[in-house]
N, C-alpha and C positions, 0 to 999 in steps of 0.2 A: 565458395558458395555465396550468393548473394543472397539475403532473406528478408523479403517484402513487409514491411511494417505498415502500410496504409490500407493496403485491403485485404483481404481476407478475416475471420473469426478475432484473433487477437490484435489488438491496435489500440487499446487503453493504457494508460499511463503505466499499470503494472505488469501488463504485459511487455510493452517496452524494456520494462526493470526485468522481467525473466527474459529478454532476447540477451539483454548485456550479460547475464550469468552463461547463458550458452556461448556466445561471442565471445567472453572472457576464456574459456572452457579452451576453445577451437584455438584460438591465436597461443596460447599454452602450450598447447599439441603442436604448434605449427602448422596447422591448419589455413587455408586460405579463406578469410569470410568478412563482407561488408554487409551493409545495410542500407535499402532502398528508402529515403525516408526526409522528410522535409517539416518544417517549420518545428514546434515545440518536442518533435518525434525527434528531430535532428539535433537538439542543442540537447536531449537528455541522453541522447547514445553519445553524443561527444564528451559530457559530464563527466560517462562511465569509458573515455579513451576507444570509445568503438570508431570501425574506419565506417563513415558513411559515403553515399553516394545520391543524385539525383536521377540517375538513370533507372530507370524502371523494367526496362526489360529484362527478361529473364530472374526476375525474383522469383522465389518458391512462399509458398502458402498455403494455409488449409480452414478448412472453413466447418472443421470439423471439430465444433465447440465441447468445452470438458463437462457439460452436461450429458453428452452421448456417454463420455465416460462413466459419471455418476450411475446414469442410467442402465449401463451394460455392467455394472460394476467392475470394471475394470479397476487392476491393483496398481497402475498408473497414477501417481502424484500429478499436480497441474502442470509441472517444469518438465517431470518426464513426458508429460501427453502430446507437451507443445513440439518437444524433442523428437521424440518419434514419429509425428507426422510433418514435422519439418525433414526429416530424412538425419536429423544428426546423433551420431551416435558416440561422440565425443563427452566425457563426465563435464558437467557443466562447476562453474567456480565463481565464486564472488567477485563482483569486477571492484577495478580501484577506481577510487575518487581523483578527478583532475579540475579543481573547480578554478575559475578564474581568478587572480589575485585581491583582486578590487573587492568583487561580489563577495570571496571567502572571509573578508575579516567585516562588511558590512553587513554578513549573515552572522557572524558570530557575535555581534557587538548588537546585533537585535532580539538574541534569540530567548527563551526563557526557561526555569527548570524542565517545565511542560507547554509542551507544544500540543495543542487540539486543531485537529485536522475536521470540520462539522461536513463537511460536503461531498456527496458520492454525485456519480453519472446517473448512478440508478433509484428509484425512488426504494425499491423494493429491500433497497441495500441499507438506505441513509436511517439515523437513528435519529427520530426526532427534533428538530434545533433546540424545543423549549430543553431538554433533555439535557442538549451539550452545555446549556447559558447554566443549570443548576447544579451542572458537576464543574464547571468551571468556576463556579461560587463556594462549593465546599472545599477545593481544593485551595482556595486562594484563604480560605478560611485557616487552615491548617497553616497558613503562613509561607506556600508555593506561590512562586510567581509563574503568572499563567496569560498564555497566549494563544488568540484563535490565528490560523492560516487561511486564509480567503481568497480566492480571485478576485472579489469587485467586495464593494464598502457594504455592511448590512449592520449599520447600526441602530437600526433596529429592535434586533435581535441582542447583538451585542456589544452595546453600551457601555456596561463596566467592564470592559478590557481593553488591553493593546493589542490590536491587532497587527500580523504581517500581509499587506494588502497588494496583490500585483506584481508580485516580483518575481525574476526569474528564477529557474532550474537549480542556479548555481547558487546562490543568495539562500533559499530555501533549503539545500543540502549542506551550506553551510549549518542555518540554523538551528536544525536538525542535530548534525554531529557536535554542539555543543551543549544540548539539550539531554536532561537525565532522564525524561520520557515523553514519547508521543502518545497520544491517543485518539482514535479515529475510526470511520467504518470499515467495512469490509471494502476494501479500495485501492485503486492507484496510491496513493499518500504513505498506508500502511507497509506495498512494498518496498517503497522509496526509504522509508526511516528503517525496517528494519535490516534491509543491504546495507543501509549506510552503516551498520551497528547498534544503534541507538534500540533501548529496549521500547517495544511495542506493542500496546493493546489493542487488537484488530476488535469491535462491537460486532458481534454475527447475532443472522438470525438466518437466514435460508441458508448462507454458502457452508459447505463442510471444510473442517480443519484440513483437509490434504491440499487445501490451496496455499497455507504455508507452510507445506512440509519442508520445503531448503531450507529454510529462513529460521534458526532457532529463536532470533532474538524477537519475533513474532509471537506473542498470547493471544491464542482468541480467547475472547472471553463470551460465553453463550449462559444464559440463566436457566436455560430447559424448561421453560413454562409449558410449553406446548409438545406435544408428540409429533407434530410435524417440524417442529426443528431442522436446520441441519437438509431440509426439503432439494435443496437447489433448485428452486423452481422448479421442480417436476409434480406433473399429476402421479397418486388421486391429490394430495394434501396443496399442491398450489391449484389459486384458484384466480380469475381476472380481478375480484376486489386486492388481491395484493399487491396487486400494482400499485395501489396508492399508499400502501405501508405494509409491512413484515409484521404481525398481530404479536410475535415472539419478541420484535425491539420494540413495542410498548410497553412489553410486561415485563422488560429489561428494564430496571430504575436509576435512576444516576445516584441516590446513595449505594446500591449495589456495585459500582464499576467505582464511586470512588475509593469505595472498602477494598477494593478489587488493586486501584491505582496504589493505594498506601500501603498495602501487603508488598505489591513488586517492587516501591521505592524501597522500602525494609530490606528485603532479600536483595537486593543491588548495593543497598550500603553494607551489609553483613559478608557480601561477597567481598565487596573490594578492604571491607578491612584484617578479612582471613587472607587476603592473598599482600 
């Protein structure tokens, strides 16, 4: 099976990370499957050892976004929705990390306790930036060292930290795997660190938890302000001003998510010294 990453419904970063769990899944089986896919699609399926390819023909795809699901309530998780209208029916599995030599020990020698991911595709998704600069001030407070992840420079915003600015797929999942938490929106980033293993704090405000139902080491964290919660952009509760922001990640506070952050570093150290 060859399985279209460029067009169709799913083509964001975390979507990508649920192709390599089915990908992972198939080649397990012995299963035959590549992926149709190029530039930053291409270096993160190779990340996760997926066989890519440039040829585009005959990819399979569906355009059949898991809002239909929400909508139809459908008992389909996000990984199973994408499964089933991909045609696979293969149990999907974690894929392994194959990161570059170079990049892996230049992501690990960057990386910090916490890792904050501030930036989504979507507006509707993102949590405030003033938000991310005051939970990354009380963390840092508490005597964590703390690091935003950005594509391009916004210092701006984020002045008092180090930032990891630009860097590839592999460098990034390095930093990631030797990081004791991520934190970030509901987003590409969030699926990346939590496959990787690394425990992760997804901020929600529309999307519903069955977006990481595979992924245990994924927490959403949702404060329930509002009854339309959990929405998925669906009417009556979304409306066109949400486009410009989730009313529920305003009324999400960042002393609330760092109470949030320091509770899961707690249970993480409590873990690893029971075991």
């Amino acid at each position: 099976m060859k399985i279209d990453t460029i067009n169709g419904w799913f083509r964001g970063v975390g979507d990508i990370v649920c192709f390599a769990w089915l990908g992972e899944g198939m080649i397990a089986a012995g299963e035959p499957v590549e992926f149709f896919a190029t530039d930053w699609r291409a270096e993160l399926l190779t990340l996760f050892q997926m066989p890519v390819t440039a040829d585009k023909t005959g990819g399979v795809l569906t355009w059949e976004g898991y809002e239909t699901a929400v909508k139809t309530n459908s008992p389909l998780s996000y990984l199973e929705w994408i499964a089933f209208h991909l045609g696979v029916s293969t149990p999907p599995r974690r894929p392994r990390l194959d990161m570059t030599p170079m990049e892996r020990e230049m992501g690990r020698r960057d990386t910090a306790e916490v890792l904050i991911f501030p930036f989504s595709y979507s507006p509707v998704r993102t949590w405030p930036k003033a938000y991310f600069v005051e939970l990354g001030l009380l963390l840092k407070a508490e005597g964590l060292s703390v690091k935003f992840v950005t594509e391009q420079r916004d210092y701006a915003f984020f002045m008092p930290f180090h930032c990891i600015v630009g860097q590839s797929w592999n460098y990034i999942a390095a930093a990631i795997q030797s990081a004791k938490l991520v934190i970030g929106n509901d987003s590409g980033p969030a699926h990346l660190a939590g496959t990787i293993g690394t425990p992760t704090i997804a901020i929600c405000g529309s999307a519903t938890e069955r977006v990481w139902a595979h992924i245990p080491e994924v927490i959403p964290y949702r404060k329930k302000a509002l009854s339309c919660a959990g929405c998925h952009c669906l009417p009556p509760n979304f409306r066109a001003s949400c486009d410009s922001g989730c009313l529920e990640l305003y009324r999400t506070f960042p002393e609330e998510v760092a109470a949030f952050a320091f509770s899961t570093l707690n249970s993480q150290l409590l873990t690893e010294a029971a075991a």
